[in-house]
DSSP file (Angstrom, degrees, kcal/mol; ACC not computed):
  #  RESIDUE AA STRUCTURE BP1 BP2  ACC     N-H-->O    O-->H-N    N-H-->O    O-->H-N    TCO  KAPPA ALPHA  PHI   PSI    X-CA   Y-CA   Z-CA
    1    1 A X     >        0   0    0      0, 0.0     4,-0.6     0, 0.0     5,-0.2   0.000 360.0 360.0 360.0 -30.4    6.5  -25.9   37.5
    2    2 A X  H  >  +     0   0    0      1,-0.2     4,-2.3     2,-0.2     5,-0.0   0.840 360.0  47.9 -84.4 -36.1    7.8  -22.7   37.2
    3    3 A X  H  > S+     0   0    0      1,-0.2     4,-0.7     2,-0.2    -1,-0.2   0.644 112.3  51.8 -71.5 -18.2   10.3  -23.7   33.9
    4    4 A X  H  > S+     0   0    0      2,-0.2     4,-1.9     3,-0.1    -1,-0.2   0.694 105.9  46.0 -93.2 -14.8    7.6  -25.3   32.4
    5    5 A X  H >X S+     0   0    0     -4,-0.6     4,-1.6     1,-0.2     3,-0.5   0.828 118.8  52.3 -81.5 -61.4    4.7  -22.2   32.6
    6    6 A X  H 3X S+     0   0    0     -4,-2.3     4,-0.7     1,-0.3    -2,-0.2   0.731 107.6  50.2 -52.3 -18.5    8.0  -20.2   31.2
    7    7 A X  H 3X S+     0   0    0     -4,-0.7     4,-0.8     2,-0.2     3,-0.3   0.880 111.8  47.7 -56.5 -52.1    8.4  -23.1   28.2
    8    8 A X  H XX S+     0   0    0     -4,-1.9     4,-1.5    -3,-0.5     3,-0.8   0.974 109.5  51.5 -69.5 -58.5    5.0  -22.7   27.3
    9    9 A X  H 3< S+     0   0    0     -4,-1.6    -1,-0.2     2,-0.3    -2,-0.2   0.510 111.1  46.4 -43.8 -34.8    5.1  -18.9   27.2
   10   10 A X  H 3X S+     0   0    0     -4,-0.7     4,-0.8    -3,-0.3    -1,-0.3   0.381 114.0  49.9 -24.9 -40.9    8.4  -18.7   24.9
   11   11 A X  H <X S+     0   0    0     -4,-0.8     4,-1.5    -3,-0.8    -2,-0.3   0.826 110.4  46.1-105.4   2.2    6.8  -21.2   22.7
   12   12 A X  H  X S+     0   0    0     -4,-1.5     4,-1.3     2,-0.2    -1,-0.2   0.710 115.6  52.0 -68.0 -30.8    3.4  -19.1   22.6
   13   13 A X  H  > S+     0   0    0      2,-0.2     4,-3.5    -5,-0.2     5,-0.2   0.972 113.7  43.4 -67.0 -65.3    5.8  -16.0   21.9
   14   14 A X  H >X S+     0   0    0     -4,-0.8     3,-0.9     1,-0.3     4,-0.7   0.816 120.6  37.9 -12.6 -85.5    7.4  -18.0   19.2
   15   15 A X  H 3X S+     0   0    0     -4,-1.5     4,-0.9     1,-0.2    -1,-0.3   0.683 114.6  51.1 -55.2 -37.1    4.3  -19.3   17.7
   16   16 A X  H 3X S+     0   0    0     -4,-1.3     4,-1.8    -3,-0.2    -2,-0.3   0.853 119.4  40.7-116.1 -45.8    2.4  -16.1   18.2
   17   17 A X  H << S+     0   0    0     -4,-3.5     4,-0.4    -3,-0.9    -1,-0.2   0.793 111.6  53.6 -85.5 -12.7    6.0  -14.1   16.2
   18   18 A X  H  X S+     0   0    0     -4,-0.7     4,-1.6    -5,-0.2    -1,-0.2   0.762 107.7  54.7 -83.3 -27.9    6.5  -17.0   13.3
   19   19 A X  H  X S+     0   0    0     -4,-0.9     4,-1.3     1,-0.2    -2,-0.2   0.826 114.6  40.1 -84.6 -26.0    2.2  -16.3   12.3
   20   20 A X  H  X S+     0   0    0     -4,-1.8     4,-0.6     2,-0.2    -1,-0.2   0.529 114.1  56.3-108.9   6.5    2.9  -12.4   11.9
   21   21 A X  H  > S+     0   0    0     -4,-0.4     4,-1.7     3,-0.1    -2,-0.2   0.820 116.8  32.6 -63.2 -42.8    6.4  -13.3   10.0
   22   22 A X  H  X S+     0   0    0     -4,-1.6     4,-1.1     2,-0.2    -2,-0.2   0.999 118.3  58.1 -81.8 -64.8    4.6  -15.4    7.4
   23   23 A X  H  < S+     0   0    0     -4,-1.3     3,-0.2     2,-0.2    -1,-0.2   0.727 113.6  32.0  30.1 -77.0    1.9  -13.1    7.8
   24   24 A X  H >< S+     0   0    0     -4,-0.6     3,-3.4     1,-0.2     4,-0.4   0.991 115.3  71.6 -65.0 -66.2    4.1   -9.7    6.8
   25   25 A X  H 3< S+     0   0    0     -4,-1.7     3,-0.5     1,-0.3    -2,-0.2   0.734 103.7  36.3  -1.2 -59.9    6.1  -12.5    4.4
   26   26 A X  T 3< S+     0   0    0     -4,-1.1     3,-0.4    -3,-0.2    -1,-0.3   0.151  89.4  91.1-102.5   0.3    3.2  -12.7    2.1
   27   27 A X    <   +     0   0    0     -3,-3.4     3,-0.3     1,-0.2     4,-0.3   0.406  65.2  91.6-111.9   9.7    1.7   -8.9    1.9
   28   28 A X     >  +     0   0    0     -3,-0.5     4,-1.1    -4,-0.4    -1,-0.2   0.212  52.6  95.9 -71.5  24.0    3.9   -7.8   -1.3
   29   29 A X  T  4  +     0   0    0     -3,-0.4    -1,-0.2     2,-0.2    -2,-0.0  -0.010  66.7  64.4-116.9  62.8    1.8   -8.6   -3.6
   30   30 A X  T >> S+     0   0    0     -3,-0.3     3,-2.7    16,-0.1     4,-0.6   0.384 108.4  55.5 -72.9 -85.8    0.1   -5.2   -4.2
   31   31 A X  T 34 S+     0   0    0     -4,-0.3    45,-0.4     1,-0.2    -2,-0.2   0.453 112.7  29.2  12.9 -77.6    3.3   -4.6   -5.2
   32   32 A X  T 3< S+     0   0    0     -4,-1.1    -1,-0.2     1,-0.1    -3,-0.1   0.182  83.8 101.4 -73.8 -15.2    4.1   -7.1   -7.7
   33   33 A X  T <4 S+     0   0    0     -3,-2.7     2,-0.3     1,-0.2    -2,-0.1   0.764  87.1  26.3 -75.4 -29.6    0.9   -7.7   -9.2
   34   34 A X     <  -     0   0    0     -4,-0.6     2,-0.5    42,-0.2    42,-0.5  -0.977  59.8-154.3-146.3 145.8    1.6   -5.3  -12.5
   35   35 A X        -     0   0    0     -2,-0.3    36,-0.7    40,-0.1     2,-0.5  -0.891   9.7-173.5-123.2 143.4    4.0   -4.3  -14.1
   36   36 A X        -     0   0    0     -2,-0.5     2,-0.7    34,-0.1     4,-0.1  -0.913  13.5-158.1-107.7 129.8    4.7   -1.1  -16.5
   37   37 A X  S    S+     0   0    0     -2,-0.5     2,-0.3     2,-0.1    -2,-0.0  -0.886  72.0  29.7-108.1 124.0    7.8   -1.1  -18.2
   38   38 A X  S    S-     0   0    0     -2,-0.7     2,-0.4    35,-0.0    -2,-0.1  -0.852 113.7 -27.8 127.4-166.7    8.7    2.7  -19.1
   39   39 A X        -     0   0    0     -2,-0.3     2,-0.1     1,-0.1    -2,-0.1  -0.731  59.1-123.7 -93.1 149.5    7.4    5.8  -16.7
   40   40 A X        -     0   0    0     -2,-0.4    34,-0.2    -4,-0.1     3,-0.1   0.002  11.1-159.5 -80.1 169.5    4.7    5.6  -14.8
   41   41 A X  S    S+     0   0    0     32,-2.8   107,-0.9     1,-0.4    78,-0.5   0.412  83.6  15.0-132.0 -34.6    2.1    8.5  -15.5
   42   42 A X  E     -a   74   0A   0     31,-2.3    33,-3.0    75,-0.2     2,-0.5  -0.993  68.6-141.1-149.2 145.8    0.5    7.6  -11.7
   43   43 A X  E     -aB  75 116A   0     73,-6.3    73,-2.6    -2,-0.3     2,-0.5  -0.955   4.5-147.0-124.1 162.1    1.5    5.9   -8.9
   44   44 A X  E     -aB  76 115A   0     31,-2.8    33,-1.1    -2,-0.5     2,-0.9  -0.861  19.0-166.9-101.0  84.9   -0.7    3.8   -6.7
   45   45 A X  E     -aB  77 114A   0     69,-1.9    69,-2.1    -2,-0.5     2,-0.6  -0.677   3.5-162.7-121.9  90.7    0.5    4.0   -3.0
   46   46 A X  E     -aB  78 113A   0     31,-2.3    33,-3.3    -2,-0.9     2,-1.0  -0.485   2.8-163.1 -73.3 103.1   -0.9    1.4   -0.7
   47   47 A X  E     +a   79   0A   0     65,-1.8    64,-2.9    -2,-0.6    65,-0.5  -0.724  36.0 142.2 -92.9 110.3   -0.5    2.4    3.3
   48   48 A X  E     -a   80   0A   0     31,-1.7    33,-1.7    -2,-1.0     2,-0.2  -0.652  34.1-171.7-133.0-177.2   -1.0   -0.4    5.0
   49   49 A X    >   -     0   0    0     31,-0.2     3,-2.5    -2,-0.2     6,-0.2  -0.780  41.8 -99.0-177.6 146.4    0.0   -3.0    8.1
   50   50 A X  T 3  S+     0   0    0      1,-0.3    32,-0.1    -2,-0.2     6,-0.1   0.723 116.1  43.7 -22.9 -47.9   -0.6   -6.6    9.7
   51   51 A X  T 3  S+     0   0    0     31,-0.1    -1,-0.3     4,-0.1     2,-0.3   0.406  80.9 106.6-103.6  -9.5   -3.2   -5.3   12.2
   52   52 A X    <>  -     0   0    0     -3,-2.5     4,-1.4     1,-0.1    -3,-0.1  -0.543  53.5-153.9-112.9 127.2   -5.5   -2.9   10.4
   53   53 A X  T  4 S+     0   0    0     -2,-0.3    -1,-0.1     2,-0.2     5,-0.1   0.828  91.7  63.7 -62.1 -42.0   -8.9   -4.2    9.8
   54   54 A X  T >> S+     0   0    0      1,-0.2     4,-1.7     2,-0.1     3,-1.0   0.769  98.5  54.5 -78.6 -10.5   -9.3   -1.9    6.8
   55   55 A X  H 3> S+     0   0    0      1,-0.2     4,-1.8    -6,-0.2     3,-0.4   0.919  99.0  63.0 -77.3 -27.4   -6.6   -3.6    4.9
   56   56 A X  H 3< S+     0   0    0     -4,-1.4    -1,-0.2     1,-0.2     4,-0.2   0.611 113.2  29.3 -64.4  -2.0   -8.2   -6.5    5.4
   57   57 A X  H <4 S+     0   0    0     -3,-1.0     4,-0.3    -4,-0.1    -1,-0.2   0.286 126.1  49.1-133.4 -20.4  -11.2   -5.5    3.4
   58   58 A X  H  X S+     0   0    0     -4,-1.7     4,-2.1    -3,-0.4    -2,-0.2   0.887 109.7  48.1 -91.0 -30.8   -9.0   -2.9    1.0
   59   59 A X  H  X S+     0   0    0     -4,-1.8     4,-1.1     2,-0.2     3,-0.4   0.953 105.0  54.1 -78.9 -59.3   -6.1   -5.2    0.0
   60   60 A X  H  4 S+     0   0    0     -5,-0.3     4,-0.2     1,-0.2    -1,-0.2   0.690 116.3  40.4 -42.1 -42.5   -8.1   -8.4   -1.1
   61   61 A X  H  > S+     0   0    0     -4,-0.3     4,-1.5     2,-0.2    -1,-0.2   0.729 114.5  55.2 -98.4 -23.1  -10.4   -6.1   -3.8
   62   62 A X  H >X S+     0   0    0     -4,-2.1     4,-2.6    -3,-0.4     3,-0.6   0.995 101.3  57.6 -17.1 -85.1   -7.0   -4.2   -4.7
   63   63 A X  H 3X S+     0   0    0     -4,-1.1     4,-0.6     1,-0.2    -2,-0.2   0.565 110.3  44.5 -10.4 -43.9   -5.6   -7.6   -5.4
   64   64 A X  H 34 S+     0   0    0     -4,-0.2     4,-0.4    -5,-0.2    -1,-0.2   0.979 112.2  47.5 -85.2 -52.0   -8.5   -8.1   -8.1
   65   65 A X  H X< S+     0   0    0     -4,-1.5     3,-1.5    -3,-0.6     4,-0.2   0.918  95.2  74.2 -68.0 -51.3   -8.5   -4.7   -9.8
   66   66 A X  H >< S+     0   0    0     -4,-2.6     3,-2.9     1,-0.2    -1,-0.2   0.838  86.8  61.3 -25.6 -78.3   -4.8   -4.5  -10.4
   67   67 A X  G >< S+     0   0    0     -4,-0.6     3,-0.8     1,-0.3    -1,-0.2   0.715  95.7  61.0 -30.6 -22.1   -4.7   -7.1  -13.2
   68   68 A X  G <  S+     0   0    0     -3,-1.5    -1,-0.3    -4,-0.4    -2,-0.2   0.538  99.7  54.9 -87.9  -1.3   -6.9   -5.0  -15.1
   69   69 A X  G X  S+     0   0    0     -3,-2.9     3,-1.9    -4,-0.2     5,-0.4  -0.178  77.0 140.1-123.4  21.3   -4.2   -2.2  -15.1
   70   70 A X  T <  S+     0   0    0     -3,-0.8   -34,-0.1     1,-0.2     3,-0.1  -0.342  73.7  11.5 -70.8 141.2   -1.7   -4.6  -16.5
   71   71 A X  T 3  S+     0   0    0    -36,-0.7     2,-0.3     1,-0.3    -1,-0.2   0.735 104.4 126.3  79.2   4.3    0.7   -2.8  -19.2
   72   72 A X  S <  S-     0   0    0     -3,-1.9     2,-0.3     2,-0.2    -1,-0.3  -0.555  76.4-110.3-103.6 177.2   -0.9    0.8  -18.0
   73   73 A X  S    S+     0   0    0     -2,-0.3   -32,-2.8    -3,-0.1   -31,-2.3  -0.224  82.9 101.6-105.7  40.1    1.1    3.3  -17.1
   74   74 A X  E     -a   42   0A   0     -5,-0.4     2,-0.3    -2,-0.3   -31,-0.2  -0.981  62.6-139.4-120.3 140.3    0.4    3.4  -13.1
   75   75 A X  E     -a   43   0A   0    -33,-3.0   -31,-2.8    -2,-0.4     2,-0.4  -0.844  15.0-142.8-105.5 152.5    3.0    1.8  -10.9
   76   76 A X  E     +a   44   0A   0    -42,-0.5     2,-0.3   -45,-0.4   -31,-0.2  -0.983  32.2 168.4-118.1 109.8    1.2   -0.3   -7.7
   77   77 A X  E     -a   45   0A   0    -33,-1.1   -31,-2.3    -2,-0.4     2,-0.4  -0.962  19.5-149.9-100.4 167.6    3.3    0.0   -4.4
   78   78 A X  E     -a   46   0A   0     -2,-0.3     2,-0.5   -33,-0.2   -31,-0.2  -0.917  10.2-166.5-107.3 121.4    3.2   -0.7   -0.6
   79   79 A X  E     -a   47   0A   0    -33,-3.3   -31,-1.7    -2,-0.4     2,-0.6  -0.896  12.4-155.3-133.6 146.8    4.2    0.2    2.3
   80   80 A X  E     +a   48   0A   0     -2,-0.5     3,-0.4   -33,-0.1   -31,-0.2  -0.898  15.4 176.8-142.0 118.3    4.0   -1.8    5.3
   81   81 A X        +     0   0    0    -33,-1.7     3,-0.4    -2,-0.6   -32,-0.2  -0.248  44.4 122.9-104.9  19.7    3.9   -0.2    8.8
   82   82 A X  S    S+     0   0    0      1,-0.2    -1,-0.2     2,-0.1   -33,-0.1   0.924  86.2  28.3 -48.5 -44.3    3.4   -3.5   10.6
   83   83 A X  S    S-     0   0    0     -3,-0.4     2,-1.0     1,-0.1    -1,-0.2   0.086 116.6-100.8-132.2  21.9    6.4   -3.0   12.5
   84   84 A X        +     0   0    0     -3,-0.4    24,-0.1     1,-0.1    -1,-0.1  -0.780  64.9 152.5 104.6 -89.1    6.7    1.1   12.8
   85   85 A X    >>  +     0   0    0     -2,-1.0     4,-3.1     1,-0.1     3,-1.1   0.549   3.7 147.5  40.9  14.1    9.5    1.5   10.0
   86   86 A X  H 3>  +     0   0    0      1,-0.2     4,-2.6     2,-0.2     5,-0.3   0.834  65.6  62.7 -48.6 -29.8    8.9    4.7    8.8
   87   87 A X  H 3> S+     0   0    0      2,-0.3     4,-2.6     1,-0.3    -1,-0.2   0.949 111.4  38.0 -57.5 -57.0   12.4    5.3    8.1
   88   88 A X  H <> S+     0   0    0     -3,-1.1     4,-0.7     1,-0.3    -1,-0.3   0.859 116.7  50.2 -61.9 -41.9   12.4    2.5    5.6
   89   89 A X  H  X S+     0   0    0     -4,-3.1     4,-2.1     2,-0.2     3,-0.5   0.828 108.5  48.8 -53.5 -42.9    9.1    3.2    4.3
   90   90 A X  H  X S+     0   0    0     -4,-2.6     4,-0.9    -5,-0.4     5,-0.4   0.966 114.6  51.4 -95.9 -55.0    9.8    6.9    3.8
   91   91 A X  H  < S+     0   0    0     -4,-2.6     3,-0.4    -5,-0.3     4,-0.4   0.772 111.4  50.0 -40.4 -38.3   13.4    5.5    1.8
   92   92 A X  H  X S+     0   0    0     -4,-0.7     4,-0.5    -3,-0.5    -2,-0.3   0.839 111.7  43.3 -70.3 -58.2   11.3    3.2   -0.3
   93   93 A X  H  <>S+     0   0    0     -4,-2.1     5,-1.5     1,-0.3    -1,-0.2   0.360 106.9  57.9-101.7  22.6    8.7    5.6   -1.5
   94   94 A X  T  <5S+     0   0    0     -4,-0.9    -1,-0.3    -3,-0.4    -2,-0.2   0.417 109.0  48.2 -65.6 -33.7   11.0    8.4   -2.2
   95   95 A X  T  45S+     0   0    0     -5,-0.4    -2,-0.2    -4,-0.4    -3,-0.1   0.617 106.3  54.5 -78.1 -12.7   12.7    5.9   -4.5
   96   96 A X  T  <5S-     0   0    0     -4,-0.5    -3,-0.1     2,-0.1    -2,-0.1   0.689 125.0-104.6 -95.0 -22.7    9.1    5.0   -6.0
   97   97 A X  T   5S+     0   0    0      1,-0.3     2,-1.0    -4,-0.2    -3,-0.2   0.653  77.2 137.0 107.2  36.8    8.6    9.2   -6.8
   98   98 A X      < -     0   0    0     -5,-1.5     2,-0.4    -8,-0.2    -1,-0.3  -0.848  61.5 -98.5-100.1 123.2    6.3    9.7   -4.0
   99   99 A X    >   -     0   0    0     -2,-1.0     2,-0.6     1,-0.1     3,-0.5  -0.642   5.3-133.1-162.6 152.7    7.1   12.6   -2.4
  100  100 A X  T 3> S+     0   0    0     -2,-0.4     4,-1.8     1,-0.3    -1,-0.1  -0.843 115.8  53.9-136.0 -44.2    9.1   13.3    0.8
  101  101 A X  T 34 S+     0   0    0     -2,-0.6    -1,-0.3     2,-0.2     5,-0.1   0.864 116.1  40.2  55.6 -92.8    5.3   15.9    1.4
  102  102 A X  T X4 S+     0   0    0     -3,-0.5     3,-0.7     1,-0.3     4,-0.3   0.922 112.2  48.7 -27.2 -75.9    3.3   13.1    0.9
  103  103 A X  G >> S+     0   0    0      1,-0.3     3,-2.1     2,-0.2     4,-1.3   0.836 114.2  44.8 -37.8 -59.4    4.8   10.6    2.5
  104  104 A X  G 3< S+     0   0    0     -4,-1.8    -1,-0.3     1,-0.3    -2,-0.1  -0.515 109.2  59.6 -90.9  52.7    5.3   12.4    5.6
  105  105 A X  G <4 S+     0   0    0     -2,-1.0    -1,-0.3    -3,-0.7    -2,-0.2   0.216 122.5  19.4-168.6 -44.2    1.9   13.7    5.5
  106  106 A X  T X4 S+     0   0    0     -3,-2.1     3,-1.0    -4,-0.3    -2,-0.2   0.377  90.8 129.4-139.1   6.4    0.2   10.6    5.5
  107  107 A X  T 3< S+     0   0    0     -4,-1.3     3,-0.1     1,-0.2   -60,-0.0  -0.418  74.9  25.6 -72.5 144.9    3.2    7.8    6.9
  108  108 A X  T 3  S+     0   0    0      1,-0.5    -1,-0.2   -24,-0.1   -24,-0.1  -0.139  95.9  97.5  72.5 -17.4    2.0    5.7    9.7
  109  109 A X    <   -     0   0    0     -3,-1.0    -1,-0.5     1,-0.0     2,-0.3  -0.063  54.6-173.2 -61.4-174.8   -1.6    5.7    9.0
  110  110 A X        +     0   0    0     -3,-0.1   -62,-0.3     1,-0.1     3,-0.1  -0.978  47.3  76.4-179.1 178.7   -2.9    2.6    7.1
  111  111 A X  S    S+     0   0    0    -64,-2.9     2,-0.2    -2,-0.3    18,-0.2   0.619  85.1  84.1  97.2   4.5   -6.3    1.5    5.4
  112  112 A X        -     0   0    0    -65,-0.5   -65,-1.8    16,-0.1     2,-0.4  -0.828  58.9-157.9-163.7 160.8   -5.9    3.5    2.7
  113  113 A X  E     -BC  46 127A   0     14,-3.3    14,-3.3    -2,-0.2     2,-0.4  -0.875  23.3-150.4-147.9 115.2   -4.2    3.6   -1.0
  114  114 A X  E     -BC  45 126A   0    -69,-2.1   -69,-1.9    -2,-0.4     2,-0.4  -0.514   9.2-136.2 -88.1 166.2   -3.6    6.9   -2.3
  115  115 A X  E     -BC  44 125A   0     10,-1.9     9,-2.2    -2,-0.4    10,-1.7  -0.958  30.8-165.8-123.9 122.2   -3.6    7.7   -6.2
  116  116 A X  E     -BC  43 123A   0    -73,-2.6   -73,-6.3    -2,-0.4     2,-0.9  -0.988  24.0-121.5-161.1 106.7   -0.5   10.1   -6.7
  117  117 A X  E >>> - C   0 122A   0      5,-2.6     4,-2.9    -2,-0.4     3,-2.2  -0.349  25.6-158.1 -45.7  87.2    0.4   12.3   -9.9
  118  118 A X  T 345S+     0   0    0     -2,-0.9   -76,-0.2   -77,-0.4    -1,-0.1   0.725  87.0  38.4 -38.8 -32.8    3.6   11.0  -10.7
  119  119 A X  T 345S+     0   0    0    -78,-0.5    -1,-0.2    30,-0.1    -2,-0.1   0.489 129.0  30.9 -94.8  -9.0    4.8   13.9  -12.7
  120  120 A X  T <45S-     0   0    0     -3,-2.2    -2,-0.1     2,-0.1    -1,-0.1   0.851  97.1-132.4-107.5 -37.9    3.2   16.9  -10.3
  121  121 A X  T  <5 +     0   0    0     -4,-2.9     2,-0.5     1,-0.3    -3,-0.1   0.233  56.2 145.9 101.6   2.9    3.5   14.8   -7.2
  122  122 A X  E   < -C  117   0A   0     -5,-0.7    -5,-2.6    -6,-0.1    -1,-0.3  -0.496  55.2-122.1 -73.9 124.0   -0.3   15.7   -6.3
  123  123 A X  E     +C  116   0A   0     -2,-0.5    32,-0.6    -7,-0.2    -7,-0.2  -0.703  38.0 175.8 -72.8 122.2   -2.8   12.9   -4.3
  124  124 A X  E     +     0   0A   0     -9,-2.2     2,-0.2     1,-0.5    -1,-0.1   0.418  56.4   3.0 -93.9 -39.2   -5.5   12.8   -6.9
  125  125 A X  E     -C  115   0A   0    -10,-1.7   -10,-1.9     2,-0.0    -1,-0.5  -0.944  57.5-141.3-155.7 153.2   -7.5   10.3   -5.4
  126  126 A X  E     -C  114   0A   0    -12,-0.2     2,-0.3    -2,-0.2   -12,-0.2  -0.993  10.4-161.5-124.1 141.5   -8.0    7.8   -2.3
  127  127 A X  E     +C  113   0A   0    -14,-3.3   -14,-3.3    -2,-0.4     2,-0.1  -0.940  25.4 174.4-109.6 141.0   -9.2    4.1   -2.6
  128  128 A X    >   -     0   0    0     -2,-0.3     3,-1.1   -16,-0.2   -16,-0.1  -0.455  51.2 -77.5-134.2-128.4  -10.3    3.1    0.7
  129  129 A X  T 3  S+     0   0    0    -18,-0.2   -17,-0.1     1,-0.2   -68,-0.0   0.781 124.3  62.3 -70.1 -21.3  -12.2   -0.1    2.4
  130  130 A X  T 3  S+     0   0    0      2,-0.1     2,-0.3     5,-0.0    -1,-0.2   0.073  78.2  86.8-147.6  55.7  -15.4    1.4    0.8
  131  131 A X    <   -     0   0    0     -3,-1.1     2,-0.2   -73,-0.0   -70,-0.1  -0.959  68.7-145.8-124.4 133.8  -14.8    1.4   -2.6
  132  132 A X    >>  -     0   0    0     -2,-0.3     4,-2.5     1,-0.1     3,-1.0  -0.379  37.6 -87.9 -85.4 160.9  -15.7   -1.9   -4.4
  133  133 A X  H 3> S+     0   0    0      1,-0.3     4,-2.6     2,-0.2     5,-0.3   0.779 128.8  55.0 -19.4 -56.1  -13.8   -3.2   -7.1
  134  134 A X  H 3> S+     0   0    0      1,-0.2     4,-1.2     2,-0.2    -1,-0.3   0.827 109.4  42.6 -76.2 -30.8  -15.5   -1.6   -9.2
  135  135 A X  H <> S+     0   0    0     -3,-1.0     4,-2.9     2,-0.2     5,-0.3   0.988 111.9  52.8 -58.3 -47.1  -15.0    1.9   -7.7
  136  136 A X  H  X S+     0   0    0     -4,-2.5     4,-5.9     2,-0.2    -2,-0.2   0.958 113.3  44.3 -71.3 -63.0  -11.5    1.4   -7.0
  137  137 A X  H  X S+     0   0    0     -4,-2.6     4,-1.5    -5,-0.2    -1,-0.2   0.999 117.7  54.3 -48.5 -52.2  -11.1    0.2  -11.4
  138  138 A X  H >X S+     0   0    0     -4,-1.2     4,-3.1    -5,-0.3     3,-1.6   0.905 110.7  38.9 -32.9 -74.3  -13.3    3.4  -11.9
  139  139 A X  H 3X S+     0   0    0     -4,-2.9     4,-2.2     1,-0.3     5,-0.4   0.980 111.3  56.0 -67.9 -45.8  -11.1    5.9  -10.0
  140  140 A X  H 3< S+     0   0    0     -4,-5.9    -1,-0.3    -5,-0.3    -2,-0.2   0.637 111.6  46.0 -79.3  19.5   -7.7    4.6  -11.1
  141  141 A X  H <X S+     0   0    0     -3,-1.6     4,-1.9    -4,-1.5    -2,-0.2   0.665 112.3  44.3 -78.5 -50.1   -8.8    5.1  -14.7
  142  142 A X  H  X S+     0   0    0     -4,-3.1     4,-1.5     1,-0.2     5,-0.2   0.993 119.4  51.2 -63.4 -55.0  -10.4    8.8  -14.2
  143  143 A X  H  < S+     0   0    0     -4,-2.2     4,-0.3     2,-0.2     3,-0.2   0.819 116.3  41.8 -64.6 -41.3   -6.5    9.1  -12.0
  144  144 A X  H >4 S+     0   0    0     -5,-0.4     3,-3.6     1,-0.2    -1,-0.2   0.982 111.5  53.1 -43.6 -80.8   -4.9    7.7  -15.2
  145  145 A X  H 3< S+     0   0    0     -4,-1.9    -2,-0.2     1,-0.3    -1,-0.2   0.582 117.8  35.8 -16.6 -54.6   -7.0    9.8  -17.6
  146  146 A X  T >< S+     0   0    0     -4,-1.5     3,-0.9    -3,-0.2    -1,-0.3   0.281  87.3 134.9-108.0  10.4   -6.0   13.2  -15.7
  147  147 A X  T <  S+     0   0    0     -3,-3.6  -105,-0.1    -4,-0.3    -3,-0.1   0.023  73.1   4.1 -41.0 143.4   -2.5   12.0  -15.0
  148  148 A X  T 3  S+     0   0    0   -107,-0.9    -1,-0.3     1,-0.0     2,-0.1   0.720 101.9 112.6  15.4  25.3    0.6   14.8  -15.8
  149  149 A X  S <  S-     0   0    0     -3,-0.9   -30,-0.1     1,-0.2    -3,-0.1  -0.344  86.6 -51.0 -56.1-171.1   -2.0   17.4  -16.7
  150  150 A X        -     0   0    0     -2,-0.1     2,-0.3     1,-0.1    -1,-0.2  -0.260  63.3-104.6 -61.8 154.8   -2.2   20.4  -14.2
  151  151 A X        -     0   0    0     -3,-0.1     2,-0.2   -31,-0.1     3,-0.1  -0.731  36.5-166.1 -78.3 117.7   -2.5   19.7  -10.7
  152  152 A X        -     0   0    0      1,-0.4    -1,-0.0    -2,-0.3    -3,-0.0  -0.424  58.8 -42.5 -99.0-164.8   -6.0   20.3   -9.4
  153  153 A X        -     0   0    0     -2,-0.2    -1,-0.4     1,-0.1     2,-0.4   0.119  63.7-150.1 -41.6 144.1   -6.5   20.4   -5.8
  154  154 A X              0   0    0     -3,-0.1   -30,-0.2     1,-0.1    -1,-0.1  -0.971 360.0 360.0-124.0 135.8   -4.6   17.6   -4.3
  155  155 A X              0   0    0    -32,-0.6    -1,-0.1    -2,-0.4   -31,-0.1   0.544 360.0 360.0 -45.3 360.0   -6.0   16.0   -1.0
C-alpha cells in the first residue's frame, strides 16, 4: 500500500515538474519576437517568472505590441526568475547593456518590463499589467523618441 501512495506521489511530482518545464520552455518569446540589426537606442527588459499573475496579463499584450517595433531600434529581452537564478539573469542582462544598478535594483521582482536608455543606462519608463496594448505601443515610442538624449530622472 505504502509503495503504491509513494508511486503516485513521484508520478504527481513528475507530472506536476514536466508542466513547469514546458511551461518555462515556451516563455522566450518576448525575447525573440524582433529583431534590430545594428545598436539598439533602448532596451526593453521584461522581469518576469512561471508563477506571477501579472505576467500573465503583461506578457500576452507585450507579445502583440512587439511586432509593431519590428526593424526599430529597441532590443526586447527577458529574464526569467522562475527558478531564483539571479546569478544567470544578472550575467545575461549585463551582456544585453543593462546595467549591473539596474539590474540589481530591480532582480527578483517580476510583473513588470522596464524601458532602459541604452546609451545613458537610465529606466525611462515601466510597462506593467495595466497598460493595454496600446499604452504599452504608446510608451515604447515616446521611450524611443527620447532615447540617447540626456537622462531625465530615471525611476
Amino acid at each position: 500500500m505504502k509503495s503504491r501512495r509513494f508511486l503516485f506521489v513521484l508520478f504527481a511530482v513528475l507530472a506536476a515538474a514536466a508542466v513547469a518545464s514546458a511551461s518555462v520552455a515556451g516563455r522566450n518569446s518576448l525575447s525573440n519576437a524582433a529583431r534590430f540589426e545594428g545598436e539598439a537606442t533602448l532596451i526593453a527588459a521584461t522581469f518576469s517568472s512561471a508563477w506571477c499573475a501579472a505576467c500573465k496579463i503583461l506578457e500576452p499584450r507585450l507579445a502583440r505590441v512587439i511586432p509593431q517595433f519590428e526593424g526599430a531600434p529597441v532590443k526586447f529581452v527577458e529574464y526569467d526568475f522562475t527558478f531564483g537564478e539571479k546569478e544567470r539573469n544578472r550575467a545575461a542582462a549585463l551582456a544585453d547593456g543593462v546595467s549591473g544598478e539596474v539590474y540589481d535594483r530591480f532582480a527578483g521582482a517580476t510583473g513588470f518590463t522596464l524601458l532602459i536608455d541604452a546609451k545613458s543606462g537610465a529606466v525611462v519608463d515601466m510597462l506593467t499589467a495595466s497598460h493595454s496594448p496600446k499604452a504599452m505601443r504608446a510608451a515604447i515610442a515616446q521611450a524611443l523618441a527620447r532615447a540617447g538624449r540626456a537622462p531625465s530622472a530615471s525611476l
